[in-house]
MIKE-906285 format. One record per residue (C-alpha): residue in three letters; x, y, z. Coordinates in Angstrom, 2 decimals, m for minus. Example, Ala and Ser with C-alpha at 12.3 -4.5 7.8 and 13.67 -1.06 7.14 Angstrom:
+-----+---------+---------+---------+
! res !      px !      py !      pz !
+-----+---------+---------+---------+
! Ala !   12.30 !   m4.50 !    7.80 !
! Ser !   13.67 !   m1.06 !    7.14 !
+-----+---------+---------+---------+
END
This chain:
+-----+---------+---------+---------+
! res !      px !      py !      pz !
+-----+---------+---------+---------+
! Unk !   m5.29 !   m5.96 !    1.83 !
! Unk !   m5.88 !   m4.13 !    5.14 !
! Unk !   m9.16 !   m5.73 !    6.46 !
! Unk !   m8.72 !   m5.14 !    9.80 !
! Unk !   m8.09 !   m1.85 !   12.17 !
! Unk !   m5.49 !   m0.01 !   11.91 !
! Unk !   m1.69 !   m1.80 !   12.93 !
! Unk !    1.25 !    0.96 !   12.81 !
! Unk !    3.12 !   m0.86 !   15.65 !
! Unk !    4.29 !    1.45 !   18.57 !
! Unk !    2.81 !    3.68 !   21.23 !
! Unk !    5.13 !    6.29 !   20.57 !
! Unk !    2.28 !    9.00 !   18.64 !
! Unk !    3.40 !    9.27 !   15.05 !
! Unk !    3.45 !   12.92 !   14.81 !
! Unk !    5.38 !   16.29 !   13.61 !
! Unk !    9.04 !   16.19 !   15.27 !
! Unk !   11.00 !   18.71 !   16.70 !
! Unk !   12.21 !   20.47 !   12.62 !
! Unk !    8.54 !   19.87 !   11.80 !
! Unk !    8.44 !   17.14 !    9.52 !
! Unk !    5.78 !   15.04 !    9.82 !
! Unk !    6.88 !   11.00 !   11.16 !
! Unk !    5.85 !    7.92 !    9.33 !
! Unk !    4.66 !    4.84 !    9.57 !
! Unk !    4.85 !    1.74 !    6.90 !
! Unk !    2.46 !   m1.46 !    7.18 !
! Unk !    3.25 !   m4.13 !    4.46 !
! Unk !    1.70 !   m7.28 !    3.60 !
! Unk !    3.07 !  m10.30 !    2.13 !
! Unk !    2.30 !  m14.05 !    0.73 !
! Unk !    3.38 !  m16.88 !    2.06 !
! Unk !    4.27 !  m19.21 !   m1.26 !
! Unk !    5.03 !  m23.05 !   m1.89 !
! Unk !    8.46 !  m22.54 !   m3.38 !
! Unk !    7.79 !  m24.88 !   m6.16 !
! Unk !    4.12 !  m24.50 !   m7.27 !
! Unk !    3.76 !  m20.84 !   m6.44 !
! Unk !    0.65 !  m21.60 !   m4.55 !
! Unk !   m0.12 !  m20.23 !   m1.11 !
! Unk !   m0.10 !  m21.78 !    2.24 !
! Unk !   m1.78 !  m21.60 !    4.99 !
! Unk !    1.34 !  m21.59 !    7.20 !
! Unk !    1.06 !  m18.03 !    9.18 !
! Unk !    0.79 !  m19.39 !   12.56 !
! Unk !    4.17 !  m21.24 !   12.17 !
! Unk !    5.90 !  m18.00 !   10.28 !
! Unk !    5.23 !  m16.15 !   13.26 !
! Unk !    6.47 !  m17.98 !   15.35 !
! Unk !    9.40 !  m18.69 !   14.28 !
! Unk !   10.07 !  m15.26 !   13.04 !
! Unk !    8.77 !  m14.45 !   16.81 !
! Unk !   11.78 !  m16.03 !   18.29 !
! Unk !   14.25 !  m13.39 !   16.42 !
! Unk !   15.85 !  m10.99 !   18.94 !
! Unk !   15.79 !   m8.65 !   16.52 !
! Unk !   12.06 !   m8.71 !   15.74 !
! Unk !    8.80 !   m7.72 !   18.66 !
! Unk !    6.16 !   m9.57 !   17.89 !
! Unk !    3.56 !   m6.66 !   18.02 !
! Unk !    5.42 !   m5.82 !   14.74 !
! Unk !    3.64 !   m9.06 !   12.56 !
! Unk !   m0.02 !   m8.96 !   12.69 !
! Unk !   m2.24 !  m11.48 !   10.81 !
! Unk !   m4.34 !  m10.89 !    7.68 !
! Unk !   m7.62 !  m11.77 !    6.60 !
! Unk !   m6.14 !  m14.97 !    4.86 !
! Unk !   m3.86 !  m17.81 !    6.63 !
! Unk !   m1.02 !  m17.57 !    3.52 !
! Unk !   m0.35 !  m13.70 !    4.13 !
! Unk !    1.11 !  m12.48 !    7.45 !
! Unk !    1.73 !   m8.62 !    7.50 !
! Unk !    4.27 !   m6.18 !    9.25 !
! Unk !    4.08 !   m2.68 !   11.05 !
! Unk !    7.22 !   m0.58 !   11.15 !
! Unk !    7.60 !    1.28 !   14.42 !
! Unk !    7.33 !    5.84 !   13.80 !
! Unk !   10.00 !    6.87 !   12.10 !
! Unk !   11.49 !    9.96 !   11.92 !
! Unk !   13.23 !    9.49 !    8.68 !
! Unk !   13.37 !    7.38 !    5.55 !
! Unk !   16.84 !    5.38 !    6.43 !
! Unk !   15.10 !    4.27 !    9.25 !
! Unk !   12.25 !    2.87 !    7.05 !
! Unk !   14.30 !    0.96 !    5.06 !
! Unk !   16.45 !   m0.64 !    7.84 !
! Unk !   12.65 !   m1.75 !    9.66 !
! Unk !   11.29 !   m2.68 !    6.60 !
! Unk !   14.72 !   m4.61 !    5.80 !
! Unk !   15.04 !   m6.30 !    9.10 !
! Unk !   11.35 !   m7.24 !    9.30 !
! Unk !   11.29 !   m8.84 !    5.68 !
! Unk !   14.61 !  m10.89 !    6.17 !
! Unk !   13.65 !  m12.08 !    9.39 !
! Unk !    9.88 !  m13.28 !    8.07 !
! Unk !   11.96 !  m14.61 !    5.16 !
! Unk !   13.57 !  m16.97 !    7.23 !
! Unk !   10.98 !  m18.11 !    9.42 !
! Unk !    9.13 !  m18.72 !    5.96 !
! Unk !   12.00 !  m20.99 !    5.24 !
! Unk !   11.78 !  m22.73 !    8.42 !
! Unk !    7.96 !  m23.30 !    7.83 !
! Unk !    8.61 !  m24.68 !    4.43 !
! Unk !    7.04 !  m21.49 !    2.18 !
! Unk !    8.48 !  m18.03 !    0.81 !
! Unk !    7.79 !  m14.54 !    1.76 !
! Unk !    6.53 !  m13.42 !   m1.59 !
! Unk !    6.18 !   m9.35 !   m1.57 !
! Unk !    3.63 !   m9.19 !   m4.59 !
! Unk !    0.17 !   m7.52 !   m4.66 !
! Unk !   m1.91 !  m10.58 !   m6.13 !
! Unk !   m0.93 !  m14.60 !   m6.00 !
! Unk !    0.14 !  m15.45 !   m9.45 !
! Unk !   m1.02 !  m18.72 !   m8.73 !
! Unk !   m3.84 !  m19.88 !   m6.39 !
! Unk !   m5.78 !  m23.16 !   m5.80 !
! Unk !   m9.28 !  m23.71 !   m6.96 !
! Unk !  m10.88 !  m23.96 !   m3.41 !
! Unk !  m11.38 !  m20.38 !   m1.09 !
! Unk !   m7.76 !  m19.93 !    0.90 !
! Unk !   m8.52 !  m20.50 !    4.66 !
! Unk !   m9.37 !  m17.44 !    6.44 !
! Unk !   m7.38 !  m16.56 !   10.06 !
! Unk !   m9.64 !  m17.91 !   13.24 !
! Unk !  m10.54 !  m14.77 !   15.05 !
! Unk !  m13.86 !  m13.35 !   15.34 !
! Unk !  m13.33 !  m10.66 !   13.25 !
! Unk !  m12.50 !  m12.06 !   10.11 !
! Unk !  m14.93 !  m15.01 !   10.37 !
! Unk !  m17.35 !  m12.22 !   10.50 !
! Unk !  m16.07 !  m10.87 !    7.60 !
! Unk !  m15.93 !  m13.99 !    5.44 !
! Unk !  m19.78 !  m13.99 !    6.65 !
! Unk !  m20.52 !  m11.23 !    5.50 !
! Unk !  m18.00 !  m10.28 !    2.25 !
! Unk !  m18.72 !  m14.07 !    1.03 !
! Unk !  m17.03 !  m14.74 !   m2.72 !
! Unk !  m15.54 !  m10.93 !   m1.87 !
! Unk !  m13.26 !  m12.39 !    1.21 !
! Unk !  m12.23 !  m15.71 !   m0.93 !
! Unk !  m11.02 !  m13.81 !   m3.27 !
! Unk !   m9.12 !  m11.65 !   m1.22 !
! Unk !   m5.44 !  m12.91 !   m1.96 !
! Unk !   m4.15 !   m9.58 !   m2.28 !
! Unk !   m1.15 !   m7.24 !   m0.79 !
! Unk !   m0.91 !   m3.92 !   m0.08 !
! Unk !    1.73 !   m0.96 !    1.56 !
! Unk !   m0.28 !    1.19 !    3.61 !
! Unk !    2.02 !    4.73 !    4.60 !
! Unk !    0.90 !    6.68 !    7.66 !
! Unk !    2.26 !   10.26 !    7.63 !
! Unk !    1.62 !   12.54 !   10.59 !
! Unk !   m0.70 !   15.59 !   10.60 !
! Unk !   m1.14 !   18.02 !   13.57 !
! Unk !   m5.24 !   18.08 !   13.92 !
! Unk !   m7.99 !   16.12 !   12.01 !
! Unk !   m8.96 !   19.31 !    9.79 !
! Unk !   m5.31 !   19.62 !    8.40 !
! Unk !   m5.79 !   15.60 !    7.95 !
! Unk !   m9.17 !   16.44 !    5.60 !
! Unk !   m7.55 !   18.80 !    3.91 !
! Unk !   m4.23 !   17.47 !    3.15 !
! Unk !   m7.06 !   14.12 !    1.81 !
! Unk !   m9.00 !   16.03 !   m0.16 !
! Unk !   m5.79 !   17.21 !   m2.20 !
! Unk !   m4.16 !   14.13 !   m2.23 !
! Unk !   m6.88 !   12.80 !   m4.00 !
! Unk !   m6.09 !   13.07 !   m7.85 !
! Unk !   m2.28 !   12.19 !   m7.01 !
! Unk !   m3.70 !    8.60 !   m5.96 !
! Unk !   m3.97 !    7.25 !   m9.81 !
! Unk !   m0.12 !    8.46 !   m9.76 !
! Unk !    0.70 !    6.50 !   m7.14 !
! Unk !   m1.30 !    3.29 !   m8.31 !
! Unk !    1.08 !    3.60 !  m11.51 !
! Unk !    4.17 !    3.70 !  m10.24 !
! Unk !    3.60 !    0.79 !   m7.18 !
! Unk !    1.93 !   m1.62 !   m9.57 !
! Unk !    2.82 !   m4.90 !   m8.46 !
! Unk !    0.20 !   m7.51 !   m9.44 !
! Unk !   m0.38 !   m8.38 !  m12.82 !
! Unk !   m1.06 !  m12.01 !  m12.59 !
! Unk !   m4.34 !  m13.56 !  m10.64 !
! Unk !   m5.01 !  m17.67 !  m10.73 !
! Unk !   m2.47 !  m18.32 !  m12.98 !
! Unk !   m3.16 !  m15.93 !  m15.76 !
! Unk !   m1.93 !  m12.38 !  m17.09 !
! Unk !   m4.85 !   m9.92 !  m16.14 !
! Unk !   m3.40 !   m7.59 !  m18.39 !
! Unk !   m4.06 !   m5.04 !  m15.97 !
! Unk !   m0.85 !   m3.74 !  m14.28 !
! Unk !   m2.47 !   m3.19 !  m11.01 !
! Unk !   m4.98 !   m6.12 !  m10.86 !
! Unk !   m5.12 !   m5.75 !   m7.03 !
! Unk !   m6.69 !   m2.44 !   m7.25 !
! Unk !   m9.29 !   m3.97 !   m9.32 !
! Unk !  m10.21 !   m6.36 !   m6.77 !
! Unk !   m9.86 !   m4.23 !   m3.76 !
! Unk !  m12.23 !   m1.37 !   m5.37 !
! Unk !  m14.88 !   m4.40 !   m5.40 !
! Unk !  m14.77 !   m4.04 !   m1.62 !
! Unk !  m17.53 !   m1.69 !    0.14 !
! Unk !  m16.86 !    2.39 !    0.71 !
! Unk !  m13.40 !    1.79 !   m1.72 !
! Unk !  m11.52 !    3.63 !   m4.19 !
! Unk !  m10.31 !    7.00 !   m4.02 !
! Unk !  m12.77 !    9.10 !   m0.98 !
! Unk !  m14.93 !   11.31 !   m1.77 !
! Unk !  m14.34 !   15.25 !   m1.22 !
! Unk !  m15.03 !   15.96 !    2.24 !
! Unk !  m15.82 !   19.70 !    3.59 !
! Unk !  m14.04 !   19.41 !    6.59 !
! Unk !  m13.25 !   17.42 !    9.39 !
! Unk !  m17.16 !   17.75 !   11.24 !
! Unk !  m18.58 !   16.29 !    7.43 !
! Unk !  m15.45 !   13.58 !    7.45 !
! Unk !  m16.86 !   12.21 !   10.85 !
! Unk !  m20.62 !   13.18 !   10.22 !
! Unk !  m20.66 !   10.73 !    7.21 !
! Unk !  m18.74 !    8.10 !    9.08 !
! Unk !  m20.94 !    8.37 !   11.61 !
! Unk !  m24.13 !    7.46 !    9.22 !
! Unk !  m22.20 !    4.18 !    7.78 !
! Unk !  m21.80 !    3.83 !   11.44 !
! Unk !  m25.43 !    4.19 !   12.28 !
! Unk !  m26.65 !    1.97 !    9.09 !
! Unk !  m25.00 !   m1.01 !    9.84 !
! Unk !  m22.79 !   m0.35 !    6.35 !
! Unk !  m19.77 !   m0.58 !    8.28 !
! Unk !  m19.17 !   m2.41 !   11.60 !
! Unk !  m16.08 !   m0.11 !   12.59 !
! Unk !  m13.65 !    2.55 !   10.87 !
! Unk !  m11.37 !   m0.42 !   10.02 !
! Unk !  m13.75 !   m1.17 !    7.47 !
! Unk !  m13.43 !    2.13 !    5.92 !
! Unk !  m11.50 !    0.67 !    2.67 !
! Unk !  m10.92 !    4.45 !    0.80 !
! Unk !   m7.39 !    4.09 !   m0.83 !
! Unk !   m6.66 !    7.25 !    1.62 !
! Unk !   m8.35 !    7.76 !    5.05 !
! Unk !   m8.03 !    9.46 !    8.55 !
! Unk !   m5.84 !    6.65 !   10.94 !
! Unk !   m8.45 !    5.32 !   13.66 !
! Unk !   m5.81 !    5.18 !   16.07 !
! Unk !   m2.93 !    7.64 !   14.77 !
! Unk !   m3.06 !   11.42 !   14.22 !
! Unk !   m1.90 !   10.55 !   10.64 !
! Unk !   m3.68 !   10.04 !    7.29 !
! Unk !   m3.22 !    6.42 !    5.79 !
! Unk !   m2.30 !    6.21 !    2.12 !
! Unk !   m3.71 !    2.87 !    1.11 !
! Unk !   m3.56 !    3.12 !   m2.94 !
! Unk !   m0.14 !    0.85 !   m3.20 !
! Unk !    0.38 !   m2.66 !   m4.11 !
! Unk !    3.13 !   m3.76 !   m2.09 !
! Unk !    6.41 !   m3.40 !   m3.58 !
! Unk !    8.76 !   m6.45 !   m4.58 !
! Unk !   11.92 !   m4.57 !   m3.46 !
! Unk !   12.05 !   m3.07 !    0.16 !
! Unk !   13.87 !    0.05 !   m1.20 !
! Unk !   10.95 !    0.66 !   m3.54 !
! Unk !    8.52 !    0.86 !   m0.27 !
! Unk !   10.69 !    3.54 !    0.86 !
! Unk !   10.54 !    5.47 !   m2.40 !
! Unk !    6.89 !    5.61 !   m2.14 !
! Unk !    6.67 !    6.16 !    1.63 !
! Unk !    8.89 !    9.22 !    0.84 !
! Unk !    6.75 !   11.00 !   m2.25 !
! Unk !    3.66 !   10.35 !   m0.05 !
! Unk !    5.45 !   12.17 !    2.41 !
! Unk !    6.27 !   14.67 !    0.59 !
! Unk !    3.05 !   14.87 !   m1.47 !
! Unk !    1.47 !   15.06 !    2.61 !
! Unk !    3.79 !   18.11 !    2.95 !
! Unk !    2.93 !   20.32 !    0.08 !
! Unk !   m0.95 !   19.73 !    0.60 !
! Unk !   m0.39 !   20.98 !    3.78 !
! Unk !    1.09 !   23.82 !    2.84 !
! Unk !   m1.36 !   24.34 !    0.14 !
! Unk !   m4.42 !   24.21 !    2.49 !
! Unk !   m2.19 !   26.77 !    4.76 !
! Unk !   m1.77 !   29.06 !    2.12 !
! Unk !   m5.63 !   28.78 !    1.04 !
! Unk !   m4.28 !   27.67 !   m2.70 !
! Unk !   m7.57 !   26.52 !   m4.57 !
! Unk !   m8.18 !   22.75 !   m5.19 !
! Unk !   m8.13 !   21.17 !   m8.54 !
! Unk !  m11.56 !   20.83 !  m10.48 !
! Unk !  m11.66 !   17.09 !  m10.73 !
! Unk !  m15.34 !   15.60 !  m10.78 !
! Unk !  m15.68 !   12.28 !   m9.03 !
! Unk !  m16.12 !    9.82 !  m12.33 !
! Unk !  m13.00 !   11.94 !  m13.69 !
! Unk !  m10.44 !   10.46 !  m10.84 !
! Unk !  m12.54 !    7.15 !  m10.97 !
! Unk !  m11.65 !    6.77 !  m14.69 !
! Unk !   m7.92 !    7.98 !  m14.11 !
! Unk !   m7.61 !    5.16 !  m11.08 !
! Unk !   m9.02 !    2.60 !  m12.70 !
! Unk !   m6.88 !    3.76 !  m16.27 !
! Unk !   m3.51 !    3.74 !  m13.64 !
! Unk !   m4.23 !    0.11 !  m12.41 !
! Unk !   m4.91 !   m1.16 !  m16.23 !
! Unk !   m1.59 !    0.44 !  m17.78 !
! Unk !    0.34 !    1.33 !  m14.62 !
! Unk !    3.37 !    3.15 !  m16.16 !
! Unk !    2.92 !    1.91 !  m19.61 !
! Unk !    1.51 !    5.00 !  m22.22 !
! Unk !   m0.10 !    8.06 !  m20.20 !
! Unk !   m1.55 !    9.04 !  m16.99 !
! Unk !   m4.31 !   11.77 !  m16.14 !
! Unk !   m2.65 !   15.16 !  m14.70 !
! Unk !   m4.23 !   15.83 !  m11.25 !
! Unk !   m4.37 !   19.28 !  m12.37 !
! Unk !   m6.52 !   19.17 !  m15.44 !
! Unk !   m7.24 !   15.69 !  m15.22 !
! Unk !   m6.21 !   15.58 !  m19.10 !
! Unk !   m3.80 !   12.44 !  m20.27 !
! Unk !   m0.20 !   13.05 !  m20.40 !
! Unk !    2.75 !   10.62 !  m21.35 !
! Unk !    3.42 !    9.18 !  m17.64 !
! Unk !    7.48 !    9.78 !  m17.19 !
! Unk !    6.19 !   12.92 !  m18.51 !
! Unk !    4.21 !   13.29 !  m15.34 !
! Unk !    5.75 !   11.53 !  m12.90 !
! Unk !    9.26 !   13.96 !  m13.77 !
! Unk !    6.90 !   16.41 !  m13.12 !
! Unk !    5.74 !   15.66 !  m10.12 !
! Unk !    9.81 !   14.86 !   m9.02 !
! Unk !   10.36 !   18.57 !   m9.71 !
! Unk !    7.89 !   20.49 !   m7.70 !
! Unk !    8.46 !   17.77 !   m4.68 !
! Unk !   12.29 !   18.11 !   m4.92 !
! Unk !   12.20 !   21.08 !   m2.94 !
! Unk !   10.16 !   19.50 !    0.15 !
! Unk !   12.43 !   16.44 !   m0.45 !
! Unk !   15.40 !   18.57 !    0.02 !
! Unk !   14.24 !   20.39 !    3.20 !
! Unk !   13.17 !   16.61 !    4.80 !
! Unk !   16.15 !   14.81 !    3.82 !
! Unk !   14.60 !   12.46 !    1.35 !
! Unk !   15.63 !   13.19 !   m2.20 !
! Unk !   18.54 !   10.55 !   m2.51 !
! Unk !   16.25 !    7.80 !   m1.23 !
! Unk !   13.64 !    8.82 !   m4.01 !
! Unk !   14.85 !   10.75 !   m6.87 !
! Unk !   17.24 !    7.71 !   m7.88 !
! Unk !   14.94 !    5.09 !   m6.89 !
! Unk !   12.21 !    6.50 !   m9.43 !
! Unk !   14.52 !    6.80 !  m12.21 !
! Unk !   15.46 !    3.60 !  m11.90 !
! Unk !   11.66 !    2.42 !  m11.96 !
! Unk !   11.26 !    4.63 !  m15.20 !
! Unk !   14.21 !    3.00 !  m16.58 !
! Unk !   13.51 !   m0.77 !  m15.42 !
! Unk !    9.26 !   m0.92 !  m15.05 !
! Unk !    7.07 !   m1.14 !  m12.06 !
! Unk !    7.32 !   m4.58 !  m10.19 !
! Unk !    4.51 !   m5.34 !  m13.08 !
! Unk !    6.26 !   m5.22 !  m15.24 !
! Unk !    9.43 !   m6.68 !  m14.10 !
! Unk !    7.12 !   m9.82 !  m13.25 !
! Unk !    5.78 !   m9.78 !  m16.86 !
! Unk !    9.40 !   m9.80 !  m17.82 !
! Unk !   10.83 !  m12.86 !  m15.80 !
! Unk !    7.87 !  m14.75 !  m16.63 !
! Unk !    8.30 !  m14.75 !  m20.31 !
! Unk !   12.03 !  m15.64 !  m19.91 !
! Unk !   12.27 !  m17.75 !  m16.93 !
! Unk !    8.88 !  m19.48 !  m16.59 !
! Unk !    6.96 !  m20.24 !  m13.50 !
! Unk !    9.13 !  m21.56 !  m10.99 !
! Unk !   11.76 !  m18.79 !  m12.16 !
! Unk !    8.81 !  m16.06 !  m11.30 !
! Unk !    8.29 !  m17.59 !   m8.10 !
! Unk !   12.34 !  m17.37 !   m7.00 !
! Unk !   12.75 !  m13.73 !   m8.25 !
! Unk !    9.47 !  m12.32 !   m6.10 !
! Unk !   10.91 !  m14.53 !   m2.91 !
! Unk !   14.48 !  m13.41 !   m3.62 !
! Unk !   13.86 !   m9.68 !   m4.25 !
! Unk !   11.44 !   m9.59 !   m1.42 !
! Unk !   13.91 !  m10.35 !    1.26 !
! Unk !   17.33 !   m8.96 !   m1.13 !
! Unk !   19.17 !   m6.02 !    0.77 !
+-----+---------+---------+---------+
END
């Protein structure tokens, strides 16, 4: 869910390369599943390290979680979206062994379908006891999975900027990554039921407008001083300034079944990072959206995900959502053309329109397959090429 600082693995600065696109950065966290009940294990000390004996895999790359069933990966910078999909590929194959090894499944879904009736145990580190202290019911119900996508931006004022106009696309992006339908066992009948939980959290949901970088660090600095947060890792907006990286952190996804849907995402943030950068360049006016406005349209994405309409981030008025979302496609194609990243995209959200969200899909192969078939099609397409 992203409780802790943040985890983008590598010194190397994510930043603006040499053509001046802007690097990235993908964090993902998983389950770790009994392969027959569906319920989650504690087993993350034994995943990583057995997934910490692959050559292929540096164990600054797997970080722990709040929880002991969810272990969670940071791809090194990349440059471009191929090599986010061969990281996020080797990473989730390799953790989908070691699972095997310790006896569970790597399950790539944003809630547990299926959890027990006592509180999961948390990881034993000082930080997260402190925050089961002080998050209580909050942290035992905290079973949930996110994608997090850093993109790079060149100062801290092009960083507020490109946030405050990223804010009304967030709802768009809840839609389309909706991944978690099912909580304890039952259908929420929300599509995104870990963005319900998650916005339960303290200083969540989409960020408020911020007048520039001074009033973005001002205002941190008064949680700061009142002892509402204990550190900027506790800043849990659905978009924020990186602690440690000059990028901005798009937090709004569940994580995504299928590795090639991480990538689709990580490239229309990208490219949606891109255009409100150029926007803020070319002093282009922001969109009129109020506050409860883009609350209502987040929490109206996580209920119906892709299913009926969405709110245009331009008016903020309901439109049919493959409406939107081909409209969105067509004024990003052009960015996505001059960064290289239409083929990994364009195709990969048709085929979403065509087949549903990962919400949807799960809705699917539960009614036809039943519990233990749900359980092998989230481990299998997790770790599928």
């Amino acid at each position: 869910m992203g409780t802790g600082t943040d985890t983008t693995e590598s010194d190397d600065r994510l930043t603006l390369d040499a053509g001046g696109a802007p690097t990235v950065g993908v964090e993902e966290e998983y389950l770790l599943l009994d392969p027959d009940s569906g319920l989650p294990l504690p087993h993350v000390d034994a995943v990583q390290e057995a997934a910490g004996l692959h050559p292929a895999v540096d164990r600054g790359e797997l970080q722990n979680e709040l929880l002991q069933a969810q272990v969670e990966v940071a791809t090194p910078v990349c440059r471009d979206l191929a090599e986010v999909g061969g990281h996020l590929l080797r990473l989730r194959h390799a953790l989908a062994a070691a699972a095997e090894t310790a006896g569970c499944r790597l399950a790539a879904c944003g809630t547990a379908p299926y959890a027990p009736s006592t509180p999961p145990a948390i990881v034993d580190a000082p930080r997260y006891r402190s925050i089961r202290q002080n998050m209580s019911r909050l942290a035992d119900e905290a079973l949930i999975n996110g994608m997090h996508v850093h993109v790079a931006v060149p100062d801290p004022q092009t960083g507020v900027e490109v946030l405050n106009r990223l804010r009304p696309w967030l709802p768009v992006l809840i839609a389309l990554s909706a991944n978690s339908p099912l909580w304890y066992g039952s259908d929420t009948g929300y599509a995104s039921w870990r963005t319900v939980v998650f916005s339960r959290w303290p200083i969540g949901g989409i960020p408020p407008y911020f007048a520039d970088a001074e009033d973005y660090e001002r205002r941190i600095d008064h949680l700061l001083e009142a002892r509402l947060i204990r550190d900027r890792g506790q800043l849990y907006w659905q978009a924020r300034l990186s602690a440690k990286f000059p990028t901005v952190e798009l937090r709004a996804m569940d994580v995504q079944l299928r590795a090639d849907e991480a990538v689709m995402l990580a490239g229309l943030v990208r490219a949606l990072v891109v255009t409100a950068m150029r926007e803020a360049a070319a002093g282009r006016p922001l969109p009129e959206r109020t506050p409860e406005s883009l609350d209502g349209a987040g929490w109206h994405a996580a209920r119906y995900g892709m299913d009926g309409t969405l709110h245009d981030p331009a008016t903020g008025l309901s439109r049919p959502a493959g409406e939107l979302v081909a409209s969105m496609l067509a004024g990003l194609v052009p960015v996505m053309d001059e960064l290289g990243d239409t083929r990994a995209v364009v195709p990969l959200v048709d085929r979403l329109l065509e087949e549903g969200n990962g919400a949807a899909r799960q809705r699917r192969h539960l009614a036809e397959h039943g519990r233990s078939g749900l359980i092998a099609m989230i481990a299998a397409e997790s770790a599928a090429a």
